[in-house]
C-alpha positions in Angstrom: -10.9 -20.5 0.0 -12.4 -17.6 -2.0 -9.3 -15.0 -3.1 -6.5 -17.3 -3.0 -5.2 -17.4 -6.4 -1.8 -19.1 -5.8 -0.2 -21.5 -8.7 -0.9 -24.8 -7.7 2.2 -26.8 -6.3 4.1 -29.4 -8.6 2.4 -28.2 -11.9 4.8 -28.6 -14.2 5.6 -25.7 -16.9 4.0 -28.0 -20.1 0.9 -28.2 -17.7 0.6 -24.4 -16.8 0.3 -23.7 -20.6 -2.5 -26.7 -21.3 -4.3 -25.0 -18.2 -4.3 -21.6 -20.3 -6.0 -23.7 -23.0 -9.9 -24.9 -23.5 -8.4 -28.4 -22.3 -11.0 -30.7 -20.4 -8.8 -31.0 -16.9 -9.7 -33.7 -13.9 -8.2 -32.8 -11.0 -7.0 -35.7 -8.4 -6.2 -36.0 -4.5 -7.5 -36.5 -0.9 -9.9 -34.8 0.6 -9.3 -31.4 1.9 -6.7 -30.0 -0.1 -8.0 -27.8 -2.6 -9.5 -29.5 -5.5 -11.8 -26.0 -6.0 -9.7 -23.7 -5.2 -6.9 -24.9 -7.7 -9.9 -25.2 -10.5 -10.5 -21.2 -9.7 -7.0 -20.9 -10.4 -7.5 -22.8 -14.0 -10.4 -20.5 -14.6 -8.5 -17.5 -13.9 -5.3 -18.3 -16.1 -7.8 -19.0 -19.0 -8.5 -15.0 -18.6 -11.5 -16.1 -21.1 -14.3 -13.2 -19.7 -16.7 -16.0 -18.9 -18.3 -17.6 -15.4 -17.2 -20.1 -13.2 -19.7 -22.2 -13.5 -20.2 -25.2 -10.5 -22.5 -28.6 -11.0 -22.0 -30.0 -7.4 -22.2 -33.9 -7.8 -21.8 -34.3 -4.0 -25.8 -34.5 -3.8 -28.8 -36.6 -3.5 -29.5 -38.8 -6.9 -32.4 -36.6 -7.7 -30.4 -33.4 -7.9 -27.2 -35.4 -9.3 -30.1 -36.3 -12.5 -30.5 -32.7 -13.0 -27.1 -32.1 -12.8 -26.6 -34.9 -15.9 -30.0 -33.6 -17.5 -28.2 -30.5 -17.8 -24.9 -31.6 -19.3 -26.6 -33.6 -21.8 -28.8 -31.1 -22.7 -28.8 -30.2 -26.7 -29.5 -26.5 -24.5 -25.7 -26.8 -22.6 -23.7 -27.7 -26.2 -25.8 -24.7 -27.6 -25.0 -22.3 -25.2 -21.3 -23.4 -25.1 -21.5 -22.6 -29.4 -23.3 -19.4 -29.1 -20.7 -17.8 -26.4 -17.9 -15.4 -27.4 -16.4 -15.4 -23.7 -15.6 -19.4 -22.3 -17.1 -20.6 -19.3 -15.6 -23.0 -17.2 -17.6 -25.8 -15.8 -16.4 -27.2 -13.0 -17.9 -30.5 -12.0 -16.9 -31.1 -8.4 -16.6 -34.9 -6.7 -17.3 -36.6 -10.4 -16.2 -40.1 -7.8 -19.9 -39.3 -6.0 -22.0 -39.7 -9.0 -24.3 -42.7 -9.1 -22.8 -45.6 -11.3 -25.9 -45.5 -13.6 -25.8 -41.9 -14.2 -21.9 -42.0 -15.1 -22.5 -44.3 -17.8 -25.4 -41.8 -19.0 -23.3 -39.3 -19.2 -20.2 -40.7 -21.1 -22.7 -42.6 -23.9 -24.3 -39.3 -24.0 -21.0 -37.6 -25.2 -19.6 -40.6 -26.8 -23.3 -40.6 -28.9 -22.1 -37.2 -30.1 -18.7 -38.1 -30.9 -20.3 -40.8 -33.5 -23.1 -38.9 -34.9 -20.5 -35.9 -35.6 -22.6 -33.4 -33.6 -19.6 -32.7 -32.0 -15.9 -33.9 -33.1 -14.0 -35.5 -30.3 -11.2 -32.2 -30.2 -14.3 -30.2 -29.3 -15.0 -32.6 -26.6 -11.9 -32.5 -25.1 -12.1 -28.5 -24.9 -15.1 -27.5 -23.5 -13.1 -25.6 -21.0 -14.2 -28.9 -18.1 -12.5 -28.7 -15.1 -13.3 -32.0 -13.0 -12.6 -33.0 -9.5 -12.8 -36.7 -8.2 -11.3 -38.0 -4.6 -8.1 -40.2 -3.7 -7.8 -41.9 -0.6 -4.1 -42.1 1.3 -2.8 -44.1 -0.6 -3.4 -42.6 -3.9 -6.0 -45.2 -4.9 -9.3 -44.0 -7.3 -12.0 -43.8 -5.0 -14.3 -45.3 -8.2 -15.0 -48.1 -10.4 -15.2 -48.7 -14.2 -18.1 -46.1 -15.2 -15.7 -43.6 -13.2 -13.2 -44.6 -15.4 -14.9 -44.3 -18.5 -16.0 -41.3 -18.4 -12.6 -39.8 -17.2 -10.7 -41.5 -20.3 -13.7 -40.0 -22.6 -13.6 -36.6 -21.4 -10.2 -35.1 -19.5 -7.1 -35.3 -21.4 -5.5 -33.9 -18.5 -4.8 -35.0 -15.1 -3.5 -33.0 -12.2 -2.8 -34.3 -8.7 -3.2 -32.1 -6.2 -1.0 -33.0 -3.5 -1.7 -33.4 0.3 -0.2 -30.7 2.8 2.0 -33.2 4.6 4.1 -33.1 1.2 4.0 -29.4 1.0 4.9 -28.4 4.4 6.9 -25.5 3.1 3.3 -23.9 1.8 2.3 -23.8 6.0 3.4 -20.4 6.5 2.6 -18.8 3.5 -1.1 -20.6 3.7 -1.1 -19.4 7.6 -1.0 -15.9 7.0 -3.4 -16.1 4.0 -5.8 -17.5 6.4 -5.8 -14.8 9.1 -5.6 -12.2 6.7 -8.8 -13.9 5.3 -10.3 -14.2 8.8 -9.4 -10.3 9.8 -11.4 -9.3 6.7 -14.3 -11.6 6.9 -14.5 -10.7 11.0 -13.1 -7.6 11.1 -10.8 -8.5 13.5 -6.5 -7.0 13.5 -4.8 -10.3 14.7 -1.3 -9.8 13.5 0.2 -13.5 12.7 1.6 -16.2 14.5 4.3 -16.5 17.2 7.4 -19.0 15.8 6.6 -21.5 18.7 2.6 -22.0 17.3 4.3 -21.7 13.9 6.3 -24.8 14.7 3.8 -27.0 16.4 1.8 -26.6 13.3 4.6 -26.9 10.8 5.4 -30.5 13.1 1.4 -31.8 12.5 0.1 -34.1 9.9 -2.7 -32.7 8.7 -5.2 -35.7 8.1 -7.8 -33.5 6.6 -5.1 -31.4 4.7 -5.4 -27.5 3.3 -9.2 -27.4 5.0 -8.5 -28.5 8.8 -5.7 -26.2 8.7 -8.0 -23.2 7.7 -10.4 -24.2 10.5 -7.4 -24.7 12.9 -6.5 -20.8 12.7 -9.9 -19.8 12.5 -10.5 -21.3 15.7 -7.0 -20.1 17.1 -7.5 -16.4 15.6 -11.0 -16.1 17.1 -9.1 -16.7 21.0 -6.9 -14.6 19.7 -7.0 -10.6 20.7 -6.7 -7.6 18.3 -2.7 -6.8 17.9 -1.4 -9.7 19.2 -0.6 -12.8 17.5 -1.7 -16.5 17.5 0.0 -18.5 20.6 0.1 -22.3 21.4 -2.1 -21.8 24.3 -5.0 -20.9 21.4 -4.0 -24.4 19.3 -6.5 -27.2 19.4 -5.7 -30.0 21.9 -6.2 -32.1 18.8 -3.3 -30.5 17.3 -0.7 -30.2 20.0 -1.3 -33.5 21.6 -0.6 -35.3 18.4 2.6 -33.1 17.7 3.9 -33.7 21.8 3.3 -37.4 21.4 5.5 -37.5 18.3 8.2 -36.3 19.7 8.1 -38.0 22.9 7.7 -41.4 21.1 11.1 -40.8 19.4 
């Protein structure tokens, strides 16, 4: 979701200033809506001059070890000393990481911590940004090496919540989307008509922010130039589940 640089929704005022700090920061919720996209916000509040800098932990073990080689590298603390300008690291889907290497990497830090190569305050603001995944019920996809290392390391927690609370955001997300896809395809659809607004508005969205993105992608691309998104382009996925709703009641 590359340009969107909206505040995320329910962050509270307290929070948007500890986002503006060098505060380590996990972010929480299901899959799908927006863990990434709300940790490119972070990095842009910071305004620190520095890169966005991703270790993907939704890979095999053998590239998940390099990704905890590198965090625990005397090399990464140096680096992180040496710049003027703050990056911030964003370690995406912490909840995949294998159990063995989770406990690596919090006794690595903690091992810091005690030896006084690094005080616990500095810990805390490395400028981390973290992502794990919650299931429907709000539960820690995880178990205790998870936890550890999010007590050790993030101060701050942020739940990003799913886009059947935020329905209001639909509209505002919608039109972002097609502007998004007019650029990317050069295409001039102009929006969407209030009928396919509201059969949208009316749907659950299991797969939140990111099967709404796909959904007008899809509906745009049967979409002409100068005309705007009708129900007729909607998945069957989509309006079947929103006409069976209402026909149930």
């Amino acid at each position: 979701m590359s340009g969107m640089t909206d505040r995320p929704p329910g962050v509270h005022t307290e929070e948007s200033r500890a986002l503006r700090s060098p505060v380590n920061v996990v972010l929480e919720g299901e899959s799908g809506v927006g863990k990434e996209h709300f940790a490119r916000f972070i990095h842009q509040e910071r305004n620190w001059g520095g890169d966005f800098v991703v270790y993907d932990c939704e890979r095999t073990v053998q590239e998940q070890t390099q990704v905890v080689d590198e965090l625990t590298s005397p090399v990464f603390f140096e680096k992180v000393a040496r710049l003027a300008r703050m990056d911030t690291f964003f370690i995406r889907r912490l909840d995949l990481l294998q159990e063995h290497l989770l406990a690596r990497l919090s006794d690595s830090f903690e091992e810091l911590v005690k030896r006084g190569t690094l005080p616990r305050n500095k810990l805390l603001g490395l400028g981390m940004v973290g992502s794990r995944q919650t299931n429907a019920d709000n539960k820690l996809l995880g178990h205790i090496q998870l936890r550890k290392l999010l007590n050790s390391l993030f101060c701050l927690k942020i739940r990003i919540l799913p886009l059947r609370e935020r329905k209001k955001e639909i509209p505002r997300l919608i039109e972002r989307f097609i502007s998004l896809f007019n650029e990317e395809q050069n295409r001039n659809v102009l929006g969407i008509t209030p009928d396919a607004l509201a059969l949208l508005s009316q749907y659950k969205w299991p797969d939140n922010v990111r099967e709404l993105r796909a959904e007008i992608e899809r509906a745009a691309t049967l979409t002409g130039d100068h005309e705007s998104i009708e129900p007729g382009a909607l998945s069957g996925k989509v309006t079947t589940s929103v006409l069976s709703g209402c026909s149930s009641r």
